[in-house]
C-alpha positions in Angstrom: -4.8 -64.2 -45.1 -7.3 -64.3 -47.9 -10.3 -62.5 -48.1 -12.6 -65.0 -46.6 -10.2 -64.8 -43.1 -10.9 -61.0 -43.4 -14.4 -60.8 -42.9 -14.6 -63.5 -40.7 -12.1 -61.1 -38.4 -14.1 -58.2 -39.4 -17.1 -59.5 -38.2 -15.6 -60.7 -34.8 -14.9 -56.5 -34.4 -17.6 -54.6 -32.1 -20.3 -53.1 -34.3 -18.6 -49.1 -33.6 -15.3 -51.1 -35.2 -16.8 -52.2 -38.3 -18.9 -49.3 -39.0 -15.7 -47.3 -39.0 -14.1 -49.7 -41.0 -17.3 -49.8 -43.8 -16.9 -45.7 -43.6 -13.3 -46.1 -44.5 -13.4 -48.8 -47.2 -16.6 -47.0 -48.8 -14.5 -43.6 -48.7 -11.6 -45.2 -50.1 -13.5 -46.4 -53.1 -15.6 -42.6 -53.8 -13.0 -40.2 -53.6 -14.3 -37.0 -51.2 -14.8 -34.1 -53.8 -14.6 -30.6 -51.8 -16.4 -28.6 -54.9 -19.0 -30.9 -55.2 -19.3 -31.6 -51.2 -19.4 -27.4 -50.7 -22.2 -27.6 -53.5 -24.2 -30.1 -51.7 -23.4 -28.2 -48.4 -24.9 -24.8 -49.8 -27.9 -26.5 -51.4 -28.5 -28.5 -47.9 -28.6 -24.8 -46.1 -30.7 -23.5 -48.5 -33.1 -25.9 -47.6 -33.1 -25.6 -44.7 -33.3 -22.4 -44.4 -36.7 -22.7 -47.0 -38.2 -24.6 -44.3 -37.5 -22.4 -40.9 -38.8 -19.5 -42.8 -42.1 -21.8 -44.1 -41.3 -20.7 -47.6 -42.1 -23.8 -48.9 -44.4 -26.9 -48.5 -43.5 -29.4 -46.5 -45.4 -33.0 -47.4 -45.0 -36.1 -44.6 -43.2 -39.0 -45.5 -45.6 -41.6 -45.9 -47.2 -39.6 -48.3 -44.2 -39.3 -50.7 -43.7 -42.8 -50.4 -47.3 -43.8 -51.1 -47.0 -41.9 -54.2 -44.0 -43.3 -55.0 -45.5 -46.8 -54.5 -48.1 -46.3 -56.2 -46.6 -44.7 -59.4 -44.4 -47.5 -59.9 -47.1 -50.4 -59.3 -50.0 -49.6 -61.3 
């Protein structure tokens, strides 16, 4: 079976199949790193945390991503 016969099997899979199967091949190719991950993890509850107790400015969206639009196009 080459790899051209593998995606065409791939793609005959339910969508639930494949994403499972794009979770595992993208896992297999970036290593999980539990330091790093509990990092992330501590920074992600510190944010969150900054937010429920409004000690810090929140800013919509579409608003980031106008300024982002426009920084890059002018």
């Amino acid at each position: 079976m080459d790899t051209k016969d593998i995606i065409d099997e791939v793609f005959s899979l339910p969508v639930e199949e494949r994403v499972h199967l794009v979770d595992s091949l993208l896992q297999s190719l970036n290593k999980p790193d539990s330091e790093l991950d509990k990092q992330w993890t501590a920074v992600a509850h510190n944010r969150l945390k900054e937010l429920q107790n409004g000690s810090v400015e929140t800013v919509p969206g579409k608003e980031v991503f106008e300024k982002v639009w426009k920084r890059f196009h002018e």
